[in-house]
C-alpha positions as CSV (number, residue, x, y, z in Angstrom):
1,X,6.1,-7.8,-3.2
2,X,8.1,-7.9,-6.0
3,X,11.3,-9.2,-4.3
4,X,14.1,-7.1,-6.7
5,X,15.1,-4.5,-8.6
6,X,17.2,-4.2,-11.5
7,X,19.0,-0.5,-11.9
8,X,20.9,-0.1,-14.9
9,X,24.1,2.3,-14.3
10,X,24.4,4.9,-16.7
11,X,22.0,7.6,-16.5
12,X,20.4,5.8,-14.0
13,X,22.4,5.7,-10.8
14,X,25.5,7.5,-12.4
15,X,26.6,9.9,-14.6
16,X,30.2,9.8,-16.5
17,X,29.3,13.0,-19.4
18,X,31.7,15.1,-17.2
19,X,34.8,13.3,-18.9
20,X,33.1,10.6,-21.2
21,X,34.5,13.0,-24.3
22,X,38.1,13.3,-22.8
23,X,38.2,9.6,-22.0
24,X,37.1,8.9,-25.3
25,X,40.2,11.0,-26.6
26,X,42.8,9.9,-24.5
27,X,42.3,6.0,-25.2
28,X,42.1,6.7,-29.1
29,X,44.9,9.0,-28.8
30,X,46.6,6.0,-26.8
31,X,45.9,3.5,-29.5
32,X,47.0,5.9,-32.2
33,X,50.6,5.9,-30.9
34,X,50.2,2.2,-31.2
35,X,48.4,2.0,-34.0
36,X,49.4,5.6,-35.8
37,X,46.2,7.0,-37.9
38,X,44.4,4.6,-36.4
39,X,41.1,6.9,-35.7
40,X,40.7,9.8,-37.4
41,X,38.8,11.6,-35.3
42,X,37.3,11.6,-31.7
43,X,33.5,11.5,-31.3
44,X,31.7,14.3,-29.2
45,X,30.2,13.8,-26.2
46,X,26.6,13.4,-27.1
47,X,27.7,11.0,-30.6
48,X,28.7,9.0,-27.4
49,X,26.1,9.5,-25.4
50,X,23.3,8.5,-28.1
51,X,24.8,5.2,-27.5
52,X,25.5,4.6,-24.3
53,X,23.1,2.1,-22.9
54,X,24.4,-0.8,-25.3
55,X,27.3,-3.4,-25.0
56,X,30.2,-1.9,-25.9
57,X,31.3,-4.0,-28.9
58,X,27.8,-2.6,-30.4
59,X,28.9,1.2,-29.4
60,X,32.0,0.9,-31.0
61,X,30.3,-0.6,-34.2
62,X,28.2,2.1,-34.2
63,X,30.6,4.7,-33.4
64,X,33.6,3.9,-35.8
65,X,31.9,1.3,-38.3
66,X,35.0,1.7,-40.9
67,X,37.4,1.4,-38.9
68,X,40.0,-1.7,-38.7
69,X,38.7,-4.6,-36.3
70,X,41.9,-5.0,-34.7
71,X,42.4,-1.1,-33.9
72,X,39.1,-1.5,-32.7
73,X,40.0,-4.5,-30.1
74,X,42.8,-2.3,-28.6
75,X,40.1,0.7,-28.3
76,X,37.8,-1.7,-26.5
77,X,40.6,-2.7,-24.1
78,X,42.1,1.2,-23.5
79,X,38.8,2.8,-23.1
80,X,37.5,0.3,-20.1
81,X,41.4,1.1,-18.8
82,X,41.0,5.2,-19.0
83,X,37.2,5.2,-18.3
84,X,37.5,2.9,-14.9
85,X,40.5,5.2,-13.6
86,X,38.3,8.5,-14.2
87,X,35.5,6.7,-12.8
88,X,38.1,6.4,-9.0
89,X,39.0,10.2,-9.6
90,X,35.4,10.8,-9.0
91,X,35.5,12.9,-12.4
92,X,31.5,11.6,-12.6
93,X,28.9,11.9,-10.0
94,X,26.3,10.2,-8.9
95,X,22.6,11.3,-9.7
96,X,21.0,12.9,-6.2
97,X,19.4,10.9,-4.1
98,X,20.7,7.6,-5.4
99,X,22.3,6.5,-1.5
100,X,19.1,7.6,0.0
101,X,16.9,6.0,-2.0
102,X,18.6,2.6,-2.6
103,X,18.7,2.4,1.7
104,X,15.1,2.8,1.9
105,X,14.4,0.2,-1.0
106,X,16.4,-2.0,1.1
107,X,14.6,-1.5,4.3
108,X,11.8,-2.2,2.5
109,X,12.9,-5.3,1.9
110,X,13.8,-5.3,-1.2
111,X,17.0,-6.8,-3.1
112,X,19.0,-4.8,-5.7
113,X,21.0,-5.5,-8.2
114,X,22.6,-3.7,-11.0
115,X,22.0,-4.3,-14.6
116,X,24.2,-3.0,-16.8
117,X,25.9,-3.4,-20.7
118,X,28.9,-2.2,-18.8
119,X,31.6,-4.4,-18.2
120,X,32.7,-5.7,-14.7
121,X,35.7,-3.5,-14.1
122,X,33.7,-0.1,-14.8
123,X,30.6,-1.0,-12.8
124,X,33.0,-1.7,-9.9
125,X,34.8,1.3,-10.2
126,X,31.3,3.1,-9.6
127,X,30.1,0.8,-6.7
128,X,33.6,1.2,-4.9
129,X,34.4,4.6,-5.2
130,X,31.0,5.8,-4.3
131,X,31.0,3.2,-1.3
132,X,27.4,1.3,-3.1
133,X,28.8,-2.0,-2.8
134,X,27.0,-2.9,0.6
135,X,23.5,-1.9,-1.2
136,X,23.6,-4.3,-3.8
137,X,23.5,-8.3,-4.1
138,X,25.9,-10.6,-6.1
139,X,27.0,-8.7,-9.4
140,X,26.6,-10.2,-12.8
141,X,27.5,-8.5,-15.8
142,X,27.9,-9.0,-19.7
143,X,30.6,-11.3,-20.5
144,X,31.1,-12.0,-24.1
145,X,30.5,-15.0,-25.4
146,X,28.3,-15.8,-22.3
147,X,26.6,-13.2,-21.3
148,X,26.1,-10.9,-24.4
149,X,23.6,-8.2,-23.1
150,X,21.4,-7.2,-20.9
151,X,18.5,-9.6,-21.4
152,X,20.9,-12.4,-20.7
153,X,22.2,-10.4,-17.6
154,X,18.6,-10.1,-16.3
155,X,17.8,-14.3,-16.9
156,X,20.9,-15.0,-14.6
157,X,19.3,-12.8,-12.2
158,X,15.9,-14.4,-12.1
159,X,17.7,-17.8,-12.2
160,X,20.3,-16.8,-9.3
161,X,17.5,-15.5,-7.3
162,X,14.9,-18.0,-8.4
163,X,11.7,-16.2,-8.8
164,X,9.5,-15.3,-11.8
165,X,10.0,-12.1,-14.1
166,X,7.1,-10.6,-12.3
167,X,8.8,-10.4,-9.0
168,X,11.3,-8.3,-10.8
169,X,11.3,-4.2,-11.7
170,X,13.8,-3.2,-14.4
171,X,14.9,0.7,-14.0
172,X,16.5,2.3,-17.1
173,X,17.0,4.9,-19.1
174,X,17.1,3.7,-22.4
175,X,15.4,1.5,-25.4
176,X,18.3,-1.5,-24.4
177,X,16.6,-1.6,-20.8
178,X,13.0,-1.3,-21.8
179,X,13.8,-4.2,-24.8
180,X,15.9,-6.1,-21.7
181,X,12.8,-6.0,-19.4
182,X,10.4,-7.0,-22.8
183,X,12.6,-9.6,-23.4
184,X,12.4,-11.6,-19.8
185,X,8.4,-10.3,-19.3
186,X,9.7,-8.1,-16.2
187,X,7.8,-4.6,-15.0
188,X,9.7,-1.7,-16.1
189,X,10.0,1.9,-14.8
190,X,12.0,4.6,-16.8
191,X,14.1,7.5,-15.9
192,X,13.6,10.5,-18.0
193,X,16.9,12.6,-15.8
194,X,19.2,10.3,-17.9
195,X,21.2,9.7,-21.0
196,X,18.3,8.8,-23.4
197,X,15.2,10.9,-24.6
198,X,11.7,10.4,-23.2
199,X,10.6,8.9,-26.4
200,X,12.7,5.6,-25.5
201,X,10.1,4.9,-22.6
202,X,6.9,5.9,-23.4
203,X,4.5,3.2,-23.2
204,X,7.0,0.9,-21.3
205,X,6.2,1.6,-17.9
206,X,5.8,4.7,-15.2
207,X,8.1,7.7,-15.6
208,X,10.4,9.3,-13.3
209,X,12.2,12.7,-13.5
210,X,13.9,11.6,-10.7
211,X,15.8,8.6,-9.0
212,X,14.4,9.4,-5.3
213,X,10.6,8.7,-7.5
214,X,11.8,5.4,-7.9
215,X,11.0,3.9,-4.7
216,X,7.4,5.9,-4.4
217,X,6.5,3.7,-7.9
218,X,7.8,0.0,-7.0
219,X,6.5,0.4,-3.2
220,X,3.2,1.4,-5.2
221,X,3.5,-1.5,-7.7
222,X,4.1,-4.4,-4.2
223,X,2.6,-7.7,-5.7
224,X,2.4,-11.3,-4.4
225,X,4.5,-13.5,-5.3
């Protein structure tokens, strides 16, 4: 069968649009007492959510691409800092059926893993406060200068776990996790309940509307190794 499975977070297992605006605003308000005039302005919600899915040095290019590098360093730091501690408020939720349907993946002998742009911090925050950790293997996440996106994340997967790219599913909502899955020749299977637009995954894989379809597809899709 093909032996694991690759969620990303966002949009995926876990939502953060409740309060991504108003974390957004708080850490540039932040850095603007440090830095005053700083950022201008404060993106909306969906100017955030149009990018969510990429590193976050990339969002923040796209996002505020005149803005000063080093107010932009500080923005990087306080937004991981606000955006973790809404994350433990529980100020997000968790897409339905994401416990149920990652236990049954794993009775079915399957290993998960998460695959995620997000940094470490924030994709602990989710897996602890919404008690995940015990459904997923060793975490590895972006780490710059290393481990630069999600394609890299997803080759120190297959090498951790030692198999081939076609004993691997990537799940994902977005044009970063179809190019990820492209880029290391791994199946992919998109979600069409999250962040992106449907047009991001046509023609990659199958299409879910939602995450308990998940494990009807990759028990479907069981190969030999």
């Amino acid at each position: 069968m093909r032996a694991l499975i690759a969620f990303d977070l966002d949009g995926v297992l876990y939502s953060a649009e409740a309060f991504l605006g108003e974390a957004y605003r708080d850490a540039i308000a932040n850095v603007n007492e440090r830095r005053p005039g700083s950022f201008p302005r404060v993106p909306t919600t969906r100017e955030i959510l149009d990018h969510v899915g990429w590193p976050v040095p990339v969002i923040l290019q796209r996002l505020f691409p005149a803005i000063e590098p080093a107010a932009v360093e500080l923005l990087y730091d306080e937004t991981l800092r606000v955006i973790a501690a809404y994350v433990r408020q529980k100020r997000g939720e968790l897409f339905p059926d994401v416990v149920a349907t990652l236990q049954r993946l794993r009775a079915g002998g399957f290993t998960l893993v998460v695959a995620s742009n997000g940094r470490r911090p924030y994709i602990e925050a989710v897996l602890e406060t919404y008690d995940l950790v015990p459904l997923f293997d060793r975490l590895i996440t972006v780490d710059r200068g290393r481990l630069d996106d999600k394609a890299s994340v997803l080759r120190a997967y297959l090498a951790h776990h030692a198999i081939a790219a076609a004993q691997m599913t990537m799940v994902g909502d977005r044009t970063s996790d179809v190019e990820a899955a492209q880029a290391v020749g791994a199946p992919f299977i998109g979600c069409d309940y999250g962040h992106g637009y449907r047009d991001e995954l046509e023609g990659a894989g199958p299409i879910v509307a939602s995450f308990a379809a998940v494990a009807d597809v990759v028990e479907s899709q069981r190969v030999t190794p």
